[in-house]
N, C-alpha and C positions, 0 to 999 in steps of 0.2 A: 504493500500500500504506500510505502512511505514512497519508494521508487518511482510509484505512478505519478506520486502526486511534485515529486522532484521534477516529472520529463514534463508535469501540466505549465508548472511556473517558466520553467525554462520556455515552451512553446509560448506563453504568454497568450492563450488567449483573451480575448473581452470579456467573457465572461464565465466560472468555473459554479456547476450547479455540484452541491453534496445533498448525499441523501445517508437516511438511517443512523441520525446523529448530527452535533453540534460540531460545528468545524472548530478546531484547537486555536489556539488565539497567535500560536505563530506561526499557523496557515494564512489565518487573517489578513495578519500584516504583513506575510511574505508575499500574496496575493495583491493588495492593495500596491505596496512598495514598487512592485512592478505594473500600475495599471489596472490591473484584474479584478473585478466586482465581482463578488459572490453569492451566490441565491441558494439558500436551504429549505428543504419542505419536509412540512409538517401536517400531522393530520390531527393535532388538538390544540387549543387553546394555549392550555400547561408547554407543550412544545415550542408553540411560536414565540412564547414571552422568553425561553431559554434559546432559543434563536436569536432574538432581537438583542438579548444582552450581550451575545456572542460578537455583535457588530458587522451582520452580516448587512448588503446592500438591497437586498428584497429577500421576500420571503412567499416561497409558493404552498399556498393552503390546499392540500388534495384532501379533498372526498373521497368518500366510499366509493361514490359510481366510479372512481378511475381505473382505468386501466391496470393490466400487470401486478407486482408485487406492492403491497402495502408497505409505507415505509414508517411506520411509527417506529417510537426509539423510549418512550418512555413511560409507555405502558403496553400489552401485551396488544395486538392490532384486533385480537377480539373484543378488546375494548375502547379500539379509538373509531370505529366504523360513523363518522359522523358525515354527514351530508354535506356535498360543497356548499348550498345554500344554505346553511345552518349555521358551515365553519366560518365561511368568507366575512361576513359584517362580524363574527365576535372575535376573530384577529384582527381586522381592523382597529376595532375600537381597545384592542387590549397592546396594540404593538404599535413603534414609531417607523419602523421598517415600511417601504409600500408593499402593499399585499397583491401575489399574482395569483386570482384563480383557478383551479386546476381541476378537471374531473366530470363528466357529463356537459360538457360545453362541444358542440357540433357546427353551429349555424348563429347565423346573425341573433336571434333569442336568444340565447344562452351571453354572449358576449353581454348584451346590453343589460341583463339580470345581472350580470357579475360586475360590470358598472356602476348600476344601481344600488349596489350594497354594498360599494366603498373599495371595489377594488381598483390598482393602477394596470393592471394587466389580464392576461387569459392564457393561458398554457392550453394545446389541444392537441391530442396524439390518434384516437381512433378515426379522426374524420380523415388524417393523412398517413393511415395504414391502407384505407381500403384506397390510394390511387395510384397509379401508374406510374410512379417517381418516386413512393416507399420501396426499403430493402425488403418487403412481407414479401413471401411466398405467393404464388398465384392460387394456392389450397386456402391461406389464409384471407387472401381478400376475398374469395369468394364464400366463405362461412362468415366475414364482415355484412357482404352484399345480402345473405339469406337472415341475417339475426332478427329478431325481435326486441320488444322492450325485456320481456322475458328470460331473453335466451344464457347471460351469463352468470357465473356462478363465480363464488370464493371458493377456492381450491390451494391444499398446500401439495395436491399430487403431483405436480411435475416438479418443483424444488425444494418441497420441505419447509417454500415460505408461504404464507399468505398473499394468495394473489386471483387476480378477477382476469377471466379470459372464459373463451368458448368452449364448453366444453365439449369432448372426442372420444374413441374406444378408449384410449389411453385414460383419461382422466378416472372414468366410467369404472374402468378394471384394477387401476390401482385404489380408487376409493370402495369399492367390493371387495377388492384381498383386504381391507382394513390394516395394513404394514406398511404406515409412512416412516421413513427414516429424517431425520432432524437436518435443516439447510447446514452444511450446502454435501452432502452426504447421496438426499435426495436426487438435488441435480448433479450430480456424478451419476448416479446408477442410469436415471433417463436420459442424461446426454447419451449413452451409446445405444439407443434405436433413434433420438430424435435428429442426432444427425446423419443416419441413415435416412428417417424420413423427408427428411430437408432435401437431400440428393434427389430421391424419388419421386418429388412432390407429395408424400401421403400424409394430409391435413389428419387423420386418424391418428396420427401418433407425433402431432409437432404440438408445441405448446401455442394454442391461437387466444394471445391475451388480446381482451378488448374492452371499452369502457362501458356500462349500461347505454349510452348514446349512439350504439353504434346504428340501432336502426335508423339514424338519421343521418350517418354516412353512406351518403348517395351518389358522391361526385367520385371522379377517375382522375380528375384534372388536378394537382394541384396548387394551380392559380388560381381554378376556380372555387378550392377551399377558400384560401386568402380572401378573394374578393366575396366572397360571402359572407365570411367573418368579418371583414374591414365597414360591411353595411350595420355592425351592429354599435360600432364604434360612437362615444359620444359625439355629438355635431362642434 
């Protein structure tokens, strides 16, 4: 870790996101010293206030509906399952950091909801998995393309963490053997079919994470994510 985060500062980019924890205070300042703004996300309240003292430059609140692995850090993610609409205005009002929304935002409504309740930004991942310019699989955008409001589930069967995706045979049959092994254990054992399935295209046995929004990823394009979101924008 420490080495990754040596080759970050050296690369310098704009901007360095940490997840699953409070970034170290001479992350901070080795990050800042060269430029580089920092954004940490949290999924409670108690998280964001231990973000903000950290000094971090924004802070992304993800909800439950997000995407992928839950990234709480400081209480177990069974119990931080709080709704981006729920989180967003009460980090707001609890933190001096600007707050970036995160989780169930698709489309120009969600943007302007997540405006409206104090946030300075919007993070969105599922609306730009299902297009034609995502690294996703063509198995995964097309179980994007078919989902429901429905359709996803919390599962720690493909890595042992907690995380929100499509669920497939694979999910199906390790949560029926009832024998999860503990992150990152987990994802050892399934990394050697899932990147078998990845080669093959077989959506059955890749891990397809996706946010509750995903039924309203509809576009292929993505500029014309962008511009769809950019119409929810305050005027």
């Amino acid at each position: 870790m420490d080495e990754q985060l040596d080759a970050v500062l050296e690369a310098a980019p704009a901007v360095l996101s940490v997840v699953y924890g409070v970034p170290s205070a001479e992350l901070v300042a080795g990050a800042h010293a060269r430029g580089i703004r920092i954004t940490g996300t949290v999924t409670t309240v108690a998280e964001a206030v231990a973000m903000d003292a950290a000094g971090v430059d924004a802070i992304v609140a993800s909800g439950a509906e997000a995407a992928g692995h839950r990234v709480s850090f400081l209480a177990p993610a069974e119990e931080s399952l709080i709704g981006t609409f729920a989180l967003v205005p009460q980090v707001v009002d609890a933190v001096s950091a600007p707050v970036i929304a995160a989780g169930g935002i698709a489309d120009r409504r969600g943007v302007a909801a997540a405006f409206a309740l104090g946030a300075a930004g919007v993070q969105v991942g599922t609306a730009f998995l299902r297009t034609r310019q995502s690294a996703a699989s063509d198995a995964h955008r097309a179980a994007i393309a078919a989902a429901a409001d429905t359709t996803t589930v919390l599962t720690r069967a493909m890595s042992g963490r907690l995380a929100r995706g499509i669920p497939n045979q694979a999910v199906r049959t390790i949560e029926q053997n009832g024998a999860i092994a503990p992150f990152p254990a987990q994802n050892w054992l399934t990394g050697q079919f899932r990147a078998e399935a990845g080669r093959r295209g077989l959506g059955a046995f890749a891990s397809l994470w996706a946010g509750q929004s995903a039924a309203l990823a509809t576009r292929t394009e993505a500029d014309e994510v962008f511009a769809e979101l950019a119409r929810g924008l305050p005027a």
